[in-house]
PADONU-152216 format. One line per field, with one value per residue (C-alpha): x, y, z; residue number from 1. Coordinates in steps of 0.5 Angstrom, whole numbers, padded with zeros to 4 digits. Example, Ala and Ser with C-alpha at 12.3 -4.5 7.8 and 13.67 -1.06 7.14 Angstrom:
<recs>
east 0025, 0027 .
north -0009, -0002 .
up 0016, 0014 .
nutor 1, 2 .
</recs>
This chain:
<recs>
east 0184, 0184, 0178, 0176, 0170, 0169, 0164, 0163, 0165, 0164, 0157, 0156, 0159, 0165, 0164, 0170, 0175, 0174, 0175, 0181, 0184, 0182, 0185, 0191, 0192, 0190, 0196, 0202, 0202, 0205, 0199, 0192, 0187, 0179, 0173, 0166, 0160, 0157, 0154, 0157, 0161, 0169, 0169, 0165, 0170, 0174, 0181, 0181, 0186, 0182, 0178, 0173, 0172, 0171, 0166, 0162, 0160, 0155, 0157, 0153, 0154, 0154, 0154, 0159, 0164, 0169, 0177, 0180, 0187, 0190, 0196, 0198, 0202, 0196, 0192, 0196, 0194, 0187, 0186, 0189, 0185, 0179, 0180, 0180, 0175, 0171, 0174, 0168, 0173, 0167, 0168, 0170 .
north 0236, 0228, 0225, 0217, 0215, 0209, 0204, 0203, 0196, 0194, 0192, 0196, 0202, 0207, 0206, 0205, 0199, 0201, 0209, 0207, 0203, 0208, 0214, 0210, 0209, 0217, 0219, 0216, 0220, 0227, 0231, 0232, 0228, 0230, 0225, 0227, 0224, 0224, 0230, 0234, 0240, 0240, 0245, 0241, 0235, 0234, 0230, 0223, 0223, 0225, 0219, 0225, 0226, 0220, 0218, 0225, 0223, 0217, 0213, 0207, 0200, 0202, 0208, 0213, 0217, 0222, 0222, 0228, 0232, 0237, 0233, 0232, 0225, 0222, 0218, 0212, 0213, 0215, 0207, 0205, 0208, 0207, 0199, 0200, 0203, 0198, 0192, 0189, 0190, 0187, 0180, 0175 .
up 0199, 0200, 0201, 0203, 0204, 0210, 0212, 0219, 0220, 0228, 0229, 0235, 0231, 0232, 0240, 0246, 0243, 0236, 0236, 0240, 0235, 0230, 0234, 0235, 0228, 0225, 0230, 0227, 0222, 0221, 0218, 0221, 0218, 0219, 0220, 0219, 0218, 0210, 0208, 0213, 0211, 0211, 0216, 0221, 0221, 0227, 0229, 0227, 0232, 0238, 0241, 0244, 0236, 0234, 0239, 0239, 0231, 0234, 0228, 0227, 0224, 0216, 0217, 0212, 0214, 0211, 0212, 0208, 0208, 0206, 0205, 0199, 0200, 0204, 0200, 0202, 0209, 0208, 0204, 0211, 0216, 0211, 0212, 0220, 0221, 0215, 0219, 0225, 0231, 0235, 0232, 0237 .
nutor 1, 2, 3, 4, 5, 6, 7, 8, 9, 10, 11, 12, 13, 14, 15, 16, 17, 18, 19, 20, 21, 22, 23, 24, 25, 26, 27, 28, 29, 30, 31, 32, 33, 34, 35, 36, 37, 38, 39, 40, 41, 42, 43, 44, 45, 46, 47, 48, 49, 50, 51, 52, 53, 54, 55, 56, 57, 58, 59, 60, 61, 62, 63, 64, 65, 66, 67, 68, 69, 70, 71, 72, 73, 74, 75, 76, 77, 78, 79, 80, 81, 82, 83, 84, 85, 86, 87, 88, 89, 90, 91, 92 .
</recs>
């Protein structure tokens, strides 16, 4: 299993705007991808493709969270999410 931690960036968390962009990019690739919060159990992750997951984890600013998969290639691919998801999409 891959694992990347991320740093919620968006000041007011993971909320409508920044789950959608986030979803949009999870569901690009073609092999699932999961998100918890630090120190959830793997099991408890849920599709970071899904934008009910990812506003059901409540995330806050600054706040960790953990991408994993079981996908032996997507190390790249969790970088790229994790700097989504680092990024403040709540700047103007």
């Amino acid at each position: 299993m891959i694992e990347r931690t991320a740093t919620i960036g968006s000041r007011v968390g993971l909320h409508a705007r920044p789950a959608a962009i986030f979803a949009e990019a999870a569901s690009e690739y073609d092999f699932e991808i999961t998100i918890a919060r630090e120190g959830e159990p793997a099991d408890e992750a849920g599709d970071a493709s899904s934008i009910l997951t990812l506003m059901g984890l409540g995330a806050e600013h600054g706040e960790a969270v953990v991408l994993r998969s079981e996908d032996a290639g997507a190390a790249e691919a969790l970088e790229a999410l994790a700097a989504v998801l680092e990024t403040d999409h709540d700047a103007s």
